[in-house]
N, CA, C and O atoms as a Tripos MOL2 file, in Angstrom:
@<TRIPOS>MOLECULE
protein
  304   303    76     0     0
PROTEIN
NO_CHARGES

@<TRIPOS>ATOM
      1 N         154.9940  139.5780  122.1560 N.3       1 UNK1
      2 CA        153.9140  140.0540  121.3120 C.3       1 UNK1
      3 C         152.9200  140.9000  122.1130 C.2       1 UNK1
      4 O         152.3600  141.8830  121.6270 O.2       1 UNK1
      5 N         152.7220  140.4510  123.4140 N.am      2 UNK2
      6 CA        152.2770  141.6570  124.2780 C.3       2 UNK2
      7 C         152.1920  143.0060  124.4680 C.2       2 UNK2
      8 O         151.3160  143.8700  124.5150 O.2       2 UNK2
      9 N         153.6690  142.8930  124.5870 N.am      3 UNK3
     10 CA        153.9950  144.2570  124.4660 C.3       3 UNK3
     11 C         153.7040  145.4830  123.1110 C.2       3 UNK3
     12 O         153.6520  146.6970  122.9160 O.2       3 UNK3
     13 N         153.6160  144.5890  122.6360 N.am      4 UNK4
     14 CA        153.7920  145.3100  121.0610 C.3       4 UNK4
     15 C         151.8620  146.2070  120.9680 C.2       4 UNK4
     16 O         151.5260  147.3390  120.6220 O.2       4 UNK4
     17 N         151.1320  145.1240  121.4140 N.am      5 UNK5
     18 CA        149.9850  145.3900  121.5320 C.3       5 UNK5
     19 C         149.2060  146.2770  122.1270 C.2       5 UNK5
     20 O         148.1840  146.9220  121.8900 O.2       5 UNK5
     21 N         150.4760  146.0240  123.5030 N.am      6 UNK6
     22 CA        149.9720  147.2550  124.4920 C.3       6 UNK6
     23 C         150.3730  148.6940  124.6870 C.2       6 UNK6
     24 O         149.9050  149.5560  125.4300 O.2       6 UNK6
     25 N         151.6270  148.7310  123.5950 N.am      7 UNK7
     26 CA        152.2160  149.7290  122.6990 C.3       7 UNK7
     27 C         150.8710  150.9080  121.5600 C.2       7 UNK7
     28 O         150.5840  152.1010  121.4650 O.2       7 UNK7
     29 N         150.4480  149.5940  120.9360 N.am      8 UNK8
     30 CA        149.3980  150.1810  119.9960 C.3       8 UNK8
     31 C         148.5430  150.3020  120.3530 C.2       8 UNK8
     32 O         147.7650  150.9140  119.6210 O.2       8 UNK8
     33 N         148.1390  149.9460  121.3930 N.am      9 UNK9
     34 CA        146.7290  150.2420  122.6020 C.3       9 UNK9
     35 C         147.0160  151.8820  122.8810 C.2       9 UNK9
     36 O         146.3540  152.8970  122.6630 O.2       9 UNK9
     37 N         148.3630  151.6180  123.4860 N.am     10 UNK10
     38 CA        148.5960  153.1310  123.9040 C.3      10 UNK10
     39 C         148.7060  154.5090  122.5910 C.2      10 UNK10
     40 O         148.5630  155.7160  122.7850 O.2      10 UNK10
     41 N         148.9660  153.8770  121.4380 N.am     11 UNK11
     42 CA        149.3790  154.6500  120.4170 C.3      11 UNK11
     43 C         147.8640  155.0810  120.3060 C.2      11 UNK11
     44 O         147.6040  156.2390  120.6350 O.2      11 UNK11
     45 N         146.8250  154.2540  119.8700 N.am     12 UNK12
     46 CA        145.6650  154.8950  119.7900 C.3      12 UNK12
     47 C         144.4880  155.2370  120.7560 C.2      12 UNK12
     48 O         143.2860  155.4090  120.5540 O.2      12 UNK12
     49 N         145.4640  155.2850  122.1700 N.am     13 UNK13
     50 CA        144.8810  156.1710  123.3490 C.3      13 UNK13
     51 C         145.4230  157.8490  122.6150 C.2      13 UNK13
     52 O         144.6770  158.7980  122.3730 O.2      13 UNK13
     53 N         146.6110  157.7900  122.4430 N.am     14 UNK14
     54 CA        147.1020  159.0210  122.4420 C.3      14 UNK14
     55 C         146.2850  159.5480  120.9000 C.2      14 UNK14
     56 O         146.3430  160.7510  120.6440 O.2      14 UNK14
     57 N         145.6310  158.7260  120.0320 N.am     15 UNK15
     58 CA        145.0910  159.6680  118.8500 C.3      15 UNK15
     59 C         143.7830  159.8610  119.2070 C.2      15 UNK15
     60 O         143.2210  160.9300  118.9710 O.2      15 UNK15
     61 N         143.4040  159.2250  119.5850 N.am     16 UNK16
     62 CA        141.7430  159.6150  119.8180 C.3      16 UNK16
     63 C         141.6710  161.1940  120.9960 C.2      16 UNK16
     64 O         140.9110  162.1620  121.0090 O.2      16 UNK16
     65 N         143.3210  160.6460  122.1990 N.am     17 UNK17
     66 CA        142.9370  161.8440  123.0950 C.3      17 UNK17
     67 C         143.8440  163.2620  121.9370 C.2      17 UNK17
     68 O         143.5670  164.3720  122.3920 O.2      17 UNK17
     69 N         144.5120  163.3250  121.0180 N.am     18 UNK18
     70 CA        144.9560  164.0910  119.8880 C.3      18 UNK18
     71 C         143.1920  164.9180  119.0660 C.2      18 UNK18
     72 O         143.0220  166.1130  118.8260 O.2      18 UNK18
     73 N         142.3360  163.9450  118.8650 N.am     19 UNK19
     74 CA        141.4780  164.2350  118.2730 C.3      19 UNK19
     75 C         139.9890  164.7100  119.4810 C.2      19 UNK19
     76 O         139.0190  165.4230  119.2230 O.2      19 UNK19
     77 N         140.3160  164.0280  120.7070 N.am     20 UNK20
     78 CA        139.4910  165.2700  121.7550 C.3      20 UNK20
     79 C         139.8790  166.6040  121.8830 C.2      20 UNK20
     80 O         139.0430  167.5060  121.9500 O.2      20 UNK20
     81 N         141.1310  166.8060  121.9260 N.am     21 UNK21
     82 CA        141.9630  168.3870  121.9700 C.3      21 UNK21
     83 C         141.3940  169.2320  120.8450 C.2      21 UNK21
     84 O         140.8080  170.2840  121.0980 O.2      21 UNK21
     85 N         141.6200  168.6140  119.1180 N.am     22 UNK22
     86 CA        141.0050  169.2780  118.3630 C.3      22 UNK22
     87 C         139.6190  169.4370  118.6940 C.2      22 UNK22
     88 O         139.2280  170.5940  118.8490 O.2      22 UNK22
     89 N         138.8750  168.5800  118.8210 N.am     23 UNK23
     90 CA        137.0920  168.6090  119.5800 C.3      23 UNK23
     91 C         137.2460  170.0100  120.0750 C.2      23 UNK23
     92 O         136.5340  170.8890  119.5890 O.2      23 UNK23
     93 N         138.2930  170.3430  121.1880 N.am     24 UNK24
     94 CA        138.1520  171.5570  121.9210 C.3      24 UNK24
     95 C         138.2470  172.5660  121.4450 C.2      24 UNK24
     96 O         137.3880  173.4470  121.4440 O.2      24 UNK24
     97 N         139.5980  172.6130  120.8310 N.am     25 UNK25
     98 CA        139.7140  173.7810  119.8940 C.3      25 UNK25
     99 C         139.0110  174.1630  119.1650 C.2      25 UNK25
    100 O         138.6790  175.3450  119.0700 O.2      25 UNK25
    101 N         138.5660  173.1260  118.3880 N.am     26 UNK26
    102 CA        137.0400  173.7190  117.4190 C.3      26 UNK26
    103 C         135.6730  174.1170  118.0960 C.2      26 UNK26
    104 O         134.8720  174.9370  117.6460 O.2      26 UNK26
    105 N         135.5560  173.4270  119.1990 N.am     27 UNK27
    106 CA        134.2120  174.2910  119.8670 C.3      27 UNK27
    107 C         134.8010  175.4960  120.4930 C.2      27 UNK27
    108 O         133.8020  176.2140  120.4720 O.2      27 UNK27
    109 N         135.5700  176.0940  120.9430 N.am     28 UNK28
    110 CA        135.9600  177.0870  121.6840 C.3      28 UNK28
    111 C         136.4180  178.1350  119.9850 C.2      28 UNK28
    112 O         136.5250  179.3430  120.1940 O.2      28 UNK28
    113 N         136.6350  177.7090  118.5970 N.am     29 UNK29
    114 CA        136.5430  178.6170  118.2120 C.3      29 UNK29
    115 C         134.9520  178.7160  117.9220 C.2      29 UNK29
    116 O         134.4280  179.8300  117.8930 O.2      29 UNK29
    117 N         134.3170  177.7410  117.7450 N.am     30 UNK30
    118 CA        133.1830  178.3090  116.8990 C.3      30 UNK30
    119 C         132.4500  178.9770  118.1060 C.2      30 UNK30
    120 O         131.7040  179.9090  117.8070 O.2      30 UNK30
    121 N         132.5490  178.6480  119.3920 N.am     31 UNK31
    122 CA        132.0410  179.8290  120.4110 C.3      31 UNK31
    123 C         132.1680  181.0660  120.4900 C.2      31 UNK31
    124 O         131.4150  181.9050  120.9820 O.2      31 UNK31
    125 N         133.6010  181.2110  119.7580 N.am     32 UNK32
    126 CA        134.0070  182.9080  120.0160 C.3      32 UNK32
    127 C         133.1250  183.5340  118.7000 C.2      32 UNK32
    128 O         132.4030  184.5200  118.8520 O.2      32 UNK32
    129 N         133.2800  182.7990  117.3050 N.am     33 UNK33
    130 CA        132.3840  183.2520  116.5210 C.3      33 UNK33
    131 C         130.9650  183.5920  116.6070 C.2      33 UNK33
    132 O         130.3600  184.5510  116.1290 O.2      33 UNK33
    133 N         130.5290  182.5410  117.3640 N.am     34 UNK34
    134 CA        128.8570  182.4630  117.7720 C.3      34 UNK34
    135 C         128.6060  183.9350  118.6290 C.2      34 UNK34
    136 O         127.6910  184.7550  118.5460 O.2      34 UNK34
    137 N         130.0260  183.8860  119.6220 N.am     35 UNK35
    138 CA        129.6960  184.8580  120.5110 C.3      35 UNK35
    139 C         130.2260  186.4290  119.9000 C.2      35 UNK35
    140 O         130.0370  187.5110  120.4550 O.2      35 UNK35
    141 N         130.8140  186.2250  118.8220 N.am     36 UNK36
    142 CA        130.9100  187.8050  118.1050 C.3      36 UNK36
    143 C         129.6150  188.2390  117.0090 C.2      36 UNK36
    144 O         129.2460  189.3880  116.7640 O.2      36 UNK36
    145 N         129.1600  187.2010  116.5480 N.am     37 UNK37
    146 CA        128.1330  187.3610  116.0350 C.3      37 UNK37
    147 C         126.9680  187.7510  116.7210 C.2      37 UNK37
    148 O         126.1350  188.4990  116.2080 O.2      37 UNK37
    149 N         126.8560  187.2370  117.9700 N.am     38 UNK38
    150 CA        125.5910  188.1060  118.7410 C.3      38 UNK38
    151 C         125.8940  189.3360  118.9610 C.2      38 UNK38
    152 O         125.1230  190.2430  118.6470 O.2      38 UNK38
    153 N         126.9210  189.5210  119.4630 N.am     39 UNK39
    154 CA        127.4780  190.6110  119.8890 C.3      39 UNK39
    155 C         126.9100  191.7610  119.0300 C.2      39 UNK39
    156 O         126.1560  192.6460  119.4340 O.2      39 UNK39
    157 N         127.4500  191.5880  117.6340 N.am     40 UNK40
    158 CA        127.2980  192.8160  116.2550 C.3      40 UNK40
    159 C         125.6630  192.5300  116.4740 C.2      40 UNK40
    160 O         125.0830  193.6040  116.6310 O.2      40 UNK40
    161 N         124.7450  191.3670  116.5280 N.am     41 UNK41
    162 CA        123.5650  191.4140  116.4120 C.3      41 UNK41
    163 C         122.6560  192.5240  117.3730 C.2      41 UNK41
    164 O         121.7010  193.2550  117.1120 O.2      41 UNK41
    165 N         123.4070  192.2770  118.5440 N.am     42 UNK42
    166 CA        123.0080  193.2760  119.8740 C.3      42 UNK42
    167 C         123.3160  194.6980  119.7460 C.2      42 UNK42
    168 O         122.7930  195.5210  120.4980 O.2      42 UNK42
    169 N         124.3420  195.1050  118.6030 N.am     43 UNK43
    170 CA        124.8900  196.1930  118.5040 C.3      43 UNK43
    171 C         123.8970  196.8430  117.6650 C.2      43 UNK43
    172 O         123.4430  197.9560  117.9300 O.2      43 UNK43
    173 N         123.5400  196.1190  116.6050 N.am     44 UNK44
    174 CA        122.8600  196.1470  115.2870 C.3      44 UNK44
    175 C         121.2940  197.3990  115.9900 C.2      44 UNK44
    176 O         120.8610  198.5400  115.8210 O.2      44 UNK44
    177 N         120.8950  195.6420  117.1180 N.am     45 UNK45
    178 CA        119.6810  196.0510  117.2770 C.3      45 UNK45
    179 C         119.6690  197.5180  118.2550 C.2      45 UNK45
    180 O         118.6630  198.2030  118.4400 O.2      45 UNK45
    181 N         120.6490  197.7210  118.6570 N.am     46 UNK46
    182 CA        120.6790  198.6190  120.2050 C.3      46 UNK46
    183 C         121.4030  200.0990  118.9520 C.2      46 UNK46
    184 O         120.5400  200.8920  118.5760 O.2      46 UNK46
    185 N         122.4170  200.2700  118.5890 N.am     47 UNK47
    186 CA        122.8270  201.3170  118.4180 C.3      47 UNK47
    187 C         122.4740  201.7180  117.0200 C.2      47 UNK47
    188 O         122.6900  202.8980  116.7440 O.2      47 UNK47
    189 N         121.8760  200.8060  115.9120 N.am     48 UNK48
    190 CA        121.8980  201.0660  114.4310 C.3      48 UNK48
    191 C         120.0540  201.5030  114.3160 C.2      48 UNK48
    192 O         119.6100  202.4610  113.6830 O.2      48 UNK48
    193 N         119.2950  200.5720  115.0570 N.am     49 UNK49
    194 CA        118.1840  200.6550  114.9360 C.3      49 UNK49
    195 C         117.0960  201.3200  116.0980 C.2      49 UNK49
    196 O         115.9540  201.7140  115.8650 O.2      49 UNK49
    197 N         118.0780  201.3180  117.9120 N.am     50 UNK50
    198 CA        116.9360  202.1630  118.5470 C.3      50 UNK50
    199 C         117.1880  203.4470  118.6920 C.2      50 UNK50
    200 O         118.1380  203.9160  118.0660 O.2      50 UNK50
    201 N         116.4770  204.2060  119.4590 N.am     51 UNK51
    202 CA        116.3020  205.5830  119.7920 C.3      51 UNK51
    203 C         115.3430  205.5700  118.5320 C.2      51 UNK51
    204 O         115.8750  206.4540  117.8610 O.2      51 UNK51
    205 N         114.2530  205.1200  117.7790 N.am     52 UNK52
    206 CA        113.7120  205.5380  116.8690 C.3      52 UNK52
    207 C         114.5170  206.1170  115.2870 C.2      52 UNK52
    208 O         114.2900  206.7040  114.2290 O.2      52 UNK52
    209 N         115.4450  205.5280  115.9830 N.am     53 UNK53
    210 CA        116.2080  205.6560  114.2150 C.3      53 UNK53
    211 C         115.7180  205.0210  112.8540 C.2      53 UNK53
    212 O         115.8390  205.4760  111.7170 O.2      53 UNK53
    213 N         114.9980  203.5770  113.3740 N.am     54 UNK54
    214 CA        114.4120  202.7690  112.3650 C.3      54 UNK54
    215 C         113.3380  203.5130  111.7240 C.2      54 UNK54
    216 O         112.9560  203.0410  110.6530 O.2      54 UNK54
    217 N         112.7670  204.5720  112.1380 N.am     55 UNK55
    218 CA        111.7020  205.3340  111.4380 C.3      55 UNK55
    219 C         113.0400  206.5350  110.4000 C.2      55 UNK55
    220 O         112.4670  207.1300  109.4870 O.2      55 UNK55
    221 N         113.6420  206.6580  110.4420 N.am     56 UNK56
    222 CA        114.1650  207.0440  109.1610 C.3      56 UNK56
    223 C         114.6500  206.2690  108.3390 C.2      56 UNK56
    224 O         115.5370  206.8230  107.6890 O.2      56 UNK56
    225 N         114.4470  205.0450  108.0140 N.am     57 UNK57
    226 CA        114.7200  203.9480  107.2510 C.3      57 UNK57
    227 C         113.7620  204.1290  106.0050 C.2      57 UNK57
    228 O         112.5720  204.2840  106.2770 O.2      57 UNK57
    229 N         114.1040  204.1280  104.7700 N.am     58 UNK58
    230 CA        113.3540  204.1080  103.5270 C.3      58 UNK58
    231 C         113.5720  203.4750  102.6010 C.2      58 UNK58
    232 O         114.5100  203.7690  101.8590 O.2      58 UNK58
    233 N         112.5790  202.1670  102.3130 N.am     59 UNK59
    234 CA        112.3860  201.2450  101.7830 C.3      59 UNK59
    235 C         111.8090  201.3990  100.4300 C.2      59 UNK59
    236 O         110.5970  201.4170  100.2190 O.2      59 UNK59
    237 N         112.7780  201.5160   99.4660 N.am     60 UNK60
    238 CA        112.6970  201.3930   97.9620 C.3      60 UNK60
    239 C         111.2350  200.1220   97.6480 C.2      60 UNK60
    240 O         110.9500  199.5130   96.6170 O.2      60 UNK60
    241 N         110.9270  200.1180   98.2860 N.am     61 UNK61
    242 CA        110.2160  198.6290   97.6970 C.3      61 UNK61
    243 C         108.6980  199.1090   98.1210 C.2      61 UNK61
    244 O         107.6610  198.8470   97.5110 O.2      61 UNK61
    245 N         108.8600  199.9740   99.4740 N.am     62 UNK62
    246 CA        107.4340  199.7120   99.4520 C.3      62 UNK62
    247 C         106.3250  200.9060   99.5150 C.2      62 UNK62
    248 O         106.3910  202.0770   99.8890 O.2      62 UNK62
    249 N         104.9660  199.8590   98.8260 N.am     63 UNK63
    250 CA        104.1510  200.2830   98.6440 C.3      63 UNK63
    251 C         103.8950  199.6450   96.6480 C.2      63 UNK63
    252 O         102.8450  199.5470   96.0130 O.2      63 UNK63
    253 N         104.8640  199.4420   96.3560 N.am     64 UNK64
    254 CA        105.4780  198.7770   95.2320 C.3      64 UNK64
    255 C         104.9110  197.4490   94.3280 C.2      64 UNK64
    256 O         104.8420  197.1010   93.1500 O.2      64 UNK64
    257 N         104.4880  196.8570   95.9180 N.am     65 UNK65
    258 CA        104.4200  195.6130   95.7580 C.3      65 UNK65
    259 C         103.7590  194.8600   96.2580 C.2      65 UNK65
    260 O         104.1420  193.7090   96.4640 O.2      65 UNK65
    261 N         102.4200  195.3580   96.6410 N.am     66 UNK66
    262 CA        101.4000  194.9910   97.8950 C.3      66 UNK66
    263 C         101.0990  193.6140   97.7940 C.2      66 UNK66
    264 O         101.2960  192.8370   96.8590 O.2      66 UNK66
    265 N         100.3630  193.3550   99.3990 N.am     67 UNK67
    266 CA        100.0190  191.5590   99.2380 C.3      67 UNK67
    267 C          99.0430  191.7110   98.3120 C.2      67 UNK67
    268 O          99.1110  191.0700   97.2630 O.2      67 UNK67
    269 N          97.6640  192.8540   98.6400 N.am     68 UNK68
    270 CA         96.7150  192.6540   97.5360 C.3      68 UNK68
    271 C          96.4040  194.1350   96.8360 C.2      68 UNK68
    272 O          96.2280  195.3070   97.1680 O.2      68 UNK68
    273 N          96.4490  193.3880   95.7720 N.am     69 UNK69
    274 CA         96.1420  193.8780   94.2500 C.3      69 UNK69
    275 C          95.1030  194.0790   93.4960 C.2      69 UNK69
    276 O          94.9190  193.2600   92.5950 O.2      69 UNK69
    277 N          94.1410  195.2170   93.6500 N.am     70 UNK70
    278 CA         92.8970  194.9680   93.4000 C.3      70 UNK70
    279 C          92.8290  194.5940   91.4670 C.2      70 UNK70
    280 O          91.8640  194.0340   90.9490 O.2      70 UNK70
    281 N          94.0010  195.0340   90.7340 N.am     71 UNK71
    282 CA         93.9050  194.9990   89.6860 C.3      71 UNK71
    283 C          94.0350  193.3690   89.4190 C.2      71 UNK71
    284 O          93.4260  193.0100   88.4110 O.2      71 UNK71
    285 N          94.6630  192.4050   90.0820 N.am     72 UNK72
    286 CA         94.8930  191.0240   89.8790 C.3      72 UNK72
    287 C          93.2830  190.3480   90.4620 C.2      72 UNK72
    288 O          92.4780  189.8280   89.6900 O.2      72 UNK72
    289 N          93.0430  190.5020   92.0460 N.am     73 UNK73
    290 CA         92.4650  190.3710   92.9070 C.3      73 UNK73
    291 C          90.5080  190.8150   92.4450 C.2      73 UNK73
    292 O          89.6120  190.8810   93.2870 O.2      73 UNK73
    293 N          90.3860  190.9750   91.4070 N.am     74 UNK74
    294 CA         88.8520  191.6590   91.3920 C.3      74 UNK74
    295 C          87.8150  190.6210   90.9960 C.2      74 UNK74
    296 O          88.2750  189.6180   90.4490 O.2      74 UNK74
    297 N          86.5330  190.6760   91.1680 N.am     75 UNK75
    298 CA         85.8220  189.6820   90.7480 C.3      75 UNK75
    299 C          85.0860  190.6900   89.6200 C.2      75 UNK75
    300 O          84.8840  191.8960   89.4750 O.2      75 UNK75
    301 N          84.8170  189.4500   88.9240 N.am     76 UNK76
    302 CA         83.7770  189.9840   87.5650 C.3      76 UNK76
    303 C          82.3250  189.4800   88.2330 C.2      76 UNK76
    304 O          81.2710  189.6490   87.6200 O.2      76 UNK76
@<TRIPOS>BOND
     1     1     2 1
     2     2     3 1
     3     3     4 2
     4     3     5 am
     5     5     6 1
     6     6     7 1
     7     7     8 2
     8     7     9 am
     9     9    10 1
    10    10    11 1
    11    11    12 2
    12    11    13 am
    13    13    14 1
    14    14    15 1
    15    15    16 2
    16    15    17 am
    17    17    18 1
    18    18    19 1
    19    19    20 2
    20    19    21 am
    21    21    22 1
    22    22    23 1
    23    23    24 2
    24    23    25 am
    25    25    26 1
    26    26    27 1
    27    27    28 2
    28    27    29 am
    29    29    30 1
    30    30    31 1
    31    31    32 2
    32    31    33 am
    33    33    34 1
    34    34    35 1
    35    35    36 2
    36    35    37 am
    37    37    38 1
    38    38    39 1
    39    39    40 2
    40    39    41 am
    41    41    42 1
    42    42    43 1
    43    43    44 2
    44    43    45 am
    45    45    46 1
    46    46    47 1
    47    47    48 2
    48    47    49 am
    49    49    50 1
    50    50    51 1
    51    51    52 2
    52    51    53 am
    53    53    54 1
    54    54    55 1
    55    55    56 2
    56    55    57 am
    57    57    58 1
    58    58    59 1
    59    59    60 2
    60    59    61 am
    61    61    62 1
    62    62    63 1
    63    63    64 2
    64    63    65 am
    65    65    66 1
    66    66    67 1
    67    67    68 2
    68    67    69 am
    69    69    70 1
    70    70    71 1
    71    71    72 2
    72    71    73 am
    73    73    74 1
    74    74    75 1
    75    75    76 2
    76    75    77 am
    77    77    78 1
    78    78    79 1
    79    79    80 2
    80    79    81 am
    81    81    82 1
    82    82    83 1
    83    83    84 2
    84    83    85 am
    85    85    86 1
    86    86    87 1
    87    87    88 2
    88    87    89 am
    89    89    90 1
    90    90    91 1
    91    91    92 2
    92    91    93 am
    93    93    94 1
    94    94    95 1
    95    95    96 2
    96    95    97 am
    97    97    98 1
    98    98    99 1
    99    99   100 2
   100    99   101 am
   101   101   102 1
   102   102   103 1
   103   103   104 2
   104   103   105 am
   105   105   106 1
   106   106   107 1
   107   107   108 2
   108   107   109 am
   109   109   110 1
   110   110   111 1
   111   111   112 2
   112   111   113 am
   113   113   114 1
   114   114   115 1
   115   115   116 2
   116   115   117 am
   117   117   118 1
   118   118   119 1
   119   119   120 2
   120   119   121 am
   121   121   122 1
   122   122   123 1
   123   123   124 2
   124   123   125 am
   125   125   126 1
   126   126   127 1
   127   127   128 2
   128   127   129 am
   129   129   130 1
   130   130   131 1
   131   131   132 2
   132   131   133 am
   133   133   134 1
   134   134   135 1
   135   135   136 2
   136   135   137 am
   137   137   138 1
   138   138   139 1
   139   139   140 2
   140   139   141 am
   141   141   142 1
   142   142   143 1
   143   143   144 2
   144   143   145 am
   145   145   146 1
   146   146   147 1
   147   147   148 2
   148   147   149 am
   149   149   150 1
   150   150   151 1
   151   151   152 2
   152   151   153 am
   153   153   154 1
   154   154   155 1
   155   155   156 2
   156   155   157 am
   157   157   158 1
   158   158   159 1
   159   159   160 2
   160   159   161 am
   161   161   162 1
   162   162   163 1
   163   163   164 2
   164   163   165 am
   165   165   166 1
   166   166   167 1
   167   167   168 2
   168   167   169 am
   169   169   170 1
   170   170   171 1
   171   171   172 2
   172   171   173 am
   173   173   174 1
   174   174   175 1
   175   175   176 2
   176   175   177 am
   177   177   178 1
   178   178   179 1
   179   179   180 2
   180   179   181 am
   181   181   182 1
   182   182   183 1
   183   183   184 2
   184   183   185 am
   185   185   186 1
   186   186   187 1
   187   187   188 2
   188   187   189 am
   189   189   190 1
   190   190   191 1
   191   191   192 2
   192   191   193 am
   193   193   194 1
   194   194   195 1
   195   195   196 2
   196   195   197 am
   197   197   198 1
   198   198   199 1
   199   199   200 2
   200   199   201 am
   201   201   202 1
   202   202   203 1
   203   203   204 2
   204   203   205 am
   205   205   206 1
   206   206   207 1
   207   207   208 2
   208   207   209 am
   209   209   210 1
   210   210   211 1
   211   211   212 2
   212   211   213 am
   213   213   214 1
   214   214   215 1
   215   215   216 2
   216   215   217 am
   217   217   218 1
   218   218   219 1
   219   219   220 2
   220   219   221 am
   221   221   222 1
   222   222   223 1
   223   223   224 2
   224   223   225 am
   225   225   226 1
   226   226   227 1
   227   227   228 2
   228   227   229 am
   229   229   230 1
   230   230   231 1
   231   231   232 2
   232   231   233 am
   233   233   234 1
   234   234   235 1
   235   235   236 2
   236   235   237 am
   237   237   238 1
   238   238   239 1
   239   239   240 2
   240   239   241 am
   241   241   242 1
   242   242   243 1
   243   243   244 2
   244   243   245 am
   245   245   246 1
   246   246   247 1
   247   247   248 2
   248   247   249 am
   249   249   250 1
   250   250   251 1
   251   251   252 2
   252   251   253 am
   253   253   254 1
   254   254   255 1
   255   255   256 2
   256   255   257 am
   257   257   258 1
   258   258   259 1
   259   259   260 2
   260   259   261 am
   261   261   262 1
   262   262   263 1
   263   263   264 2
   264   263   265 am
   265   265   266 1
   266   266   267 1
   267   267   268 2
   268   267   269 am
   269   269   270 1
   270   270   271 1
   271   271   272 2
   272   271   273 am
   273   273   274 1
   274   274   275 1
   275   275   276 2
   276   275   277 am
   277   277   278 1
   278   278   279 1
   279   279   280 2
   280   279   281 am
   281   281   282 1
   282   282   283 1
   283   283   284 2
   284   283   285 am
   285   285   286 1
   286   286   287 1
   287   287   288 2
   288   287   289 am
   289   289   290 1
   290   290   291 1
   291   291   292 2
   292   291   293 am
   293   293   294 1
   294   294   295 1
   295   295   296 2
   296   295   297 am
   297   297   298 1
   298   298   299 1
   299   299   300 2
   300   299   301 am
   301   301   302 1
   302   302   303 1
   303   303   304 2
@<TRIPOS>SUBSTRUCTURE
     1 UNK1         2 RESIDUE 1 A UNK
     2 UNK2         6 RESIDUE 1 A UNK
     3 UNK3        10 RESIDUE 1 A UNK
     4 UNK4        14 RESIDUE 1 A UNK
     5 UNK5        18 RESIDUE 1 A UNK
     6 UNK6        22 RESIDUE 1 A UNK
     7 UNK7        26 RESIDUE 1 A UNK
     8 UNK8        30 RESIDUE 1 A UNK
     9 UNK9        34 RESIDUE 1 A UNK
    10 UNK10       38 RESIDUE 1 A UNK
    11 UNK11       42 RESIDUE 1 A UNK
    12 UNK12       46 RESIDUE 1 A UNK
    13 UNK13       50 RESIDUE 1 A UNK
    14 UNK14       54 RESIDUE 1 A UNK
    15 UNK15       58 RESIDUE 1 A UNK
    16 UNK16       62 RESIDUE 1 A UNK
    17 UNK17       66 RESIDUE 1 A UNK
    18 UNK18       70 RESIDUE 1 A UNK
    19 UNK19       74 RESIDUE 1 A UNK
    20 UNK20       78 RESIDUE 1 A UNK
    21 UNK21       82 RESIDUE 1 A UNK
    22 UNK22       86 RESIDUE 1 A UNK
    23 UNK23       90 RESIDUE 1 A UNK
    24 UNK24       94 RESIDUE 1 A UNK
    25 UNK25       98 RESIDUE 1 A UNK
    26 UNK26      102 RESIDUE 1 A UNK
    27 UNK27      106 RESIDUE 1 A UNK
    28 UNK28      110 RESIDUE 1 A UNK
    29 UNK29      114 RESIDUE 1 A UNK
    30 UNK30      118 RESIDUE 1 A UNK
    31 UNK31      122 RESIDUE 1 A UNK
    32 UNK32      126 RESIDUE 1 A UNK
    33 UNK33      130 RESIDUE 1 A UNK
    34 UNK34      134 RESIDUE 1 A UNK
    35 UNK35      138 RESIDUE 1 A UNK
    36 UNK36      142 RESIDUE 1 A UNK
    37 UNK37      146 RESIDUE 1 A UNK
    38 UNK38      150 RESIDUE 1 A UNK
    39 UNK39      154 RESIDUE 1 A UNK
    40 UNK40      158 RESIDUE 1 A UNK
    41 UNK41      162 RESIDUE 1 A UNK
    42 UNK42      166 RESIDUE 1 A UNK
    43 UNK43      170 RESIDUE 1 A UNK
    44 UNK44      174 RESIDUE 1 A UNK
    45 UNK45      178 RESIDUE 1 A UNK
    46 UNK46      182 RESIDUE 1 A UNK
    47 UNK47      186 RESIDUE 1 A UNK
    48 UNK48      190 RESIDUE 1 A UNK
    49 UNK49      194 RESIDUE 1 A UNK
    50 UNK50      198 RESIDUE 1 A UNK
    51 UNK51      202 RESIDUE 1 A UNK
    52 UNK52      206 RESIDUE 1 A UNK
    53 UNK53      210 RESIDUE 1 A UNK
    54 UNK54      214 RESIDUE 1 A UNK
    55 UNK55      218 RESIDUE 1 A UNK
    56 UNK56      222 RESIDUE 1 A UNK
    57 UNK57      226 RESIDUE 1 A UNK
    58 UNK58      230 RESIDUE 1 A UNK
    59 UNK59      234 RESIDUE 1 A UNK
    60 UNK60      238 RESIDUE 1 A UNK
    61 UNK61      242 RESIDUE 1 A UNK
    62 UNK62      246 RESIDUE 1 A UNK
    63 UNK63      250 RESIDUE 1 A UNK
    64 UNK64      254 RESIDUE 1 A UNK
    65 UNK65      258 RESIDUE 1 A UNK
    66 UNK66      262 RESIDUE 1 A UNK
    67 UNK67      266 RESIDUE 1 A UNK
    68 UNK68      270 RESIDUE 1 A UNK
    69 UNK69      274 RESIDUE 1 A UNK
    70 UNK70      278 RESIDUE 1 A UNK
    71 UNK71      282 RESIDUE 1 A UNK
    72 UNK72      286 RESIDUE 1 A UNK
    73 UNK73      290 RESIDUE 1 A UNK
    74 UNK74      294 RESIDUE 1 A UNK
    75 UNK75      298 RESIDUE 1 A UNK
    76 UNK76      302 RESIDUE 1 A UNK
């Protein structure tokens, strides 16, 4: 009966170390994601928005929609 025990000892050495491997795999993908996502973020900020490009950006909204409103905002 020993044996049998130390069989299933070993059986659920080998799942838990089955379920550290996945552990790995899943942090090493969500790293590469994390790390492509900065990446486009760095790209974003460096090639889409400097050299003053962000000043040709035109925002449908504003002026539209101010914080204050003298027509809401007035005292009697």
């Amino acid at each position: 009966m020993t044996s049998f025990f130390l069989f299933l000892s070993d059986v659920f050495k080998w799942s838990f170390g089955l379920f550290d491997a996945a552990g790995n795999v899943l942090n090493w993908i969500l790293f590469l994601v994390a790390s492509a996502l900065f990446t486009y973020w760095c790209y974003v900020l460096m090639v889409t928005l400097g050299g003053d490009k962000d000043k040709e950006y035109f925002s449908p909204t504003e002026g539209h929609h101010p914080y204050y409103d003298p027509k809401i905002h007035k005292k009697d």
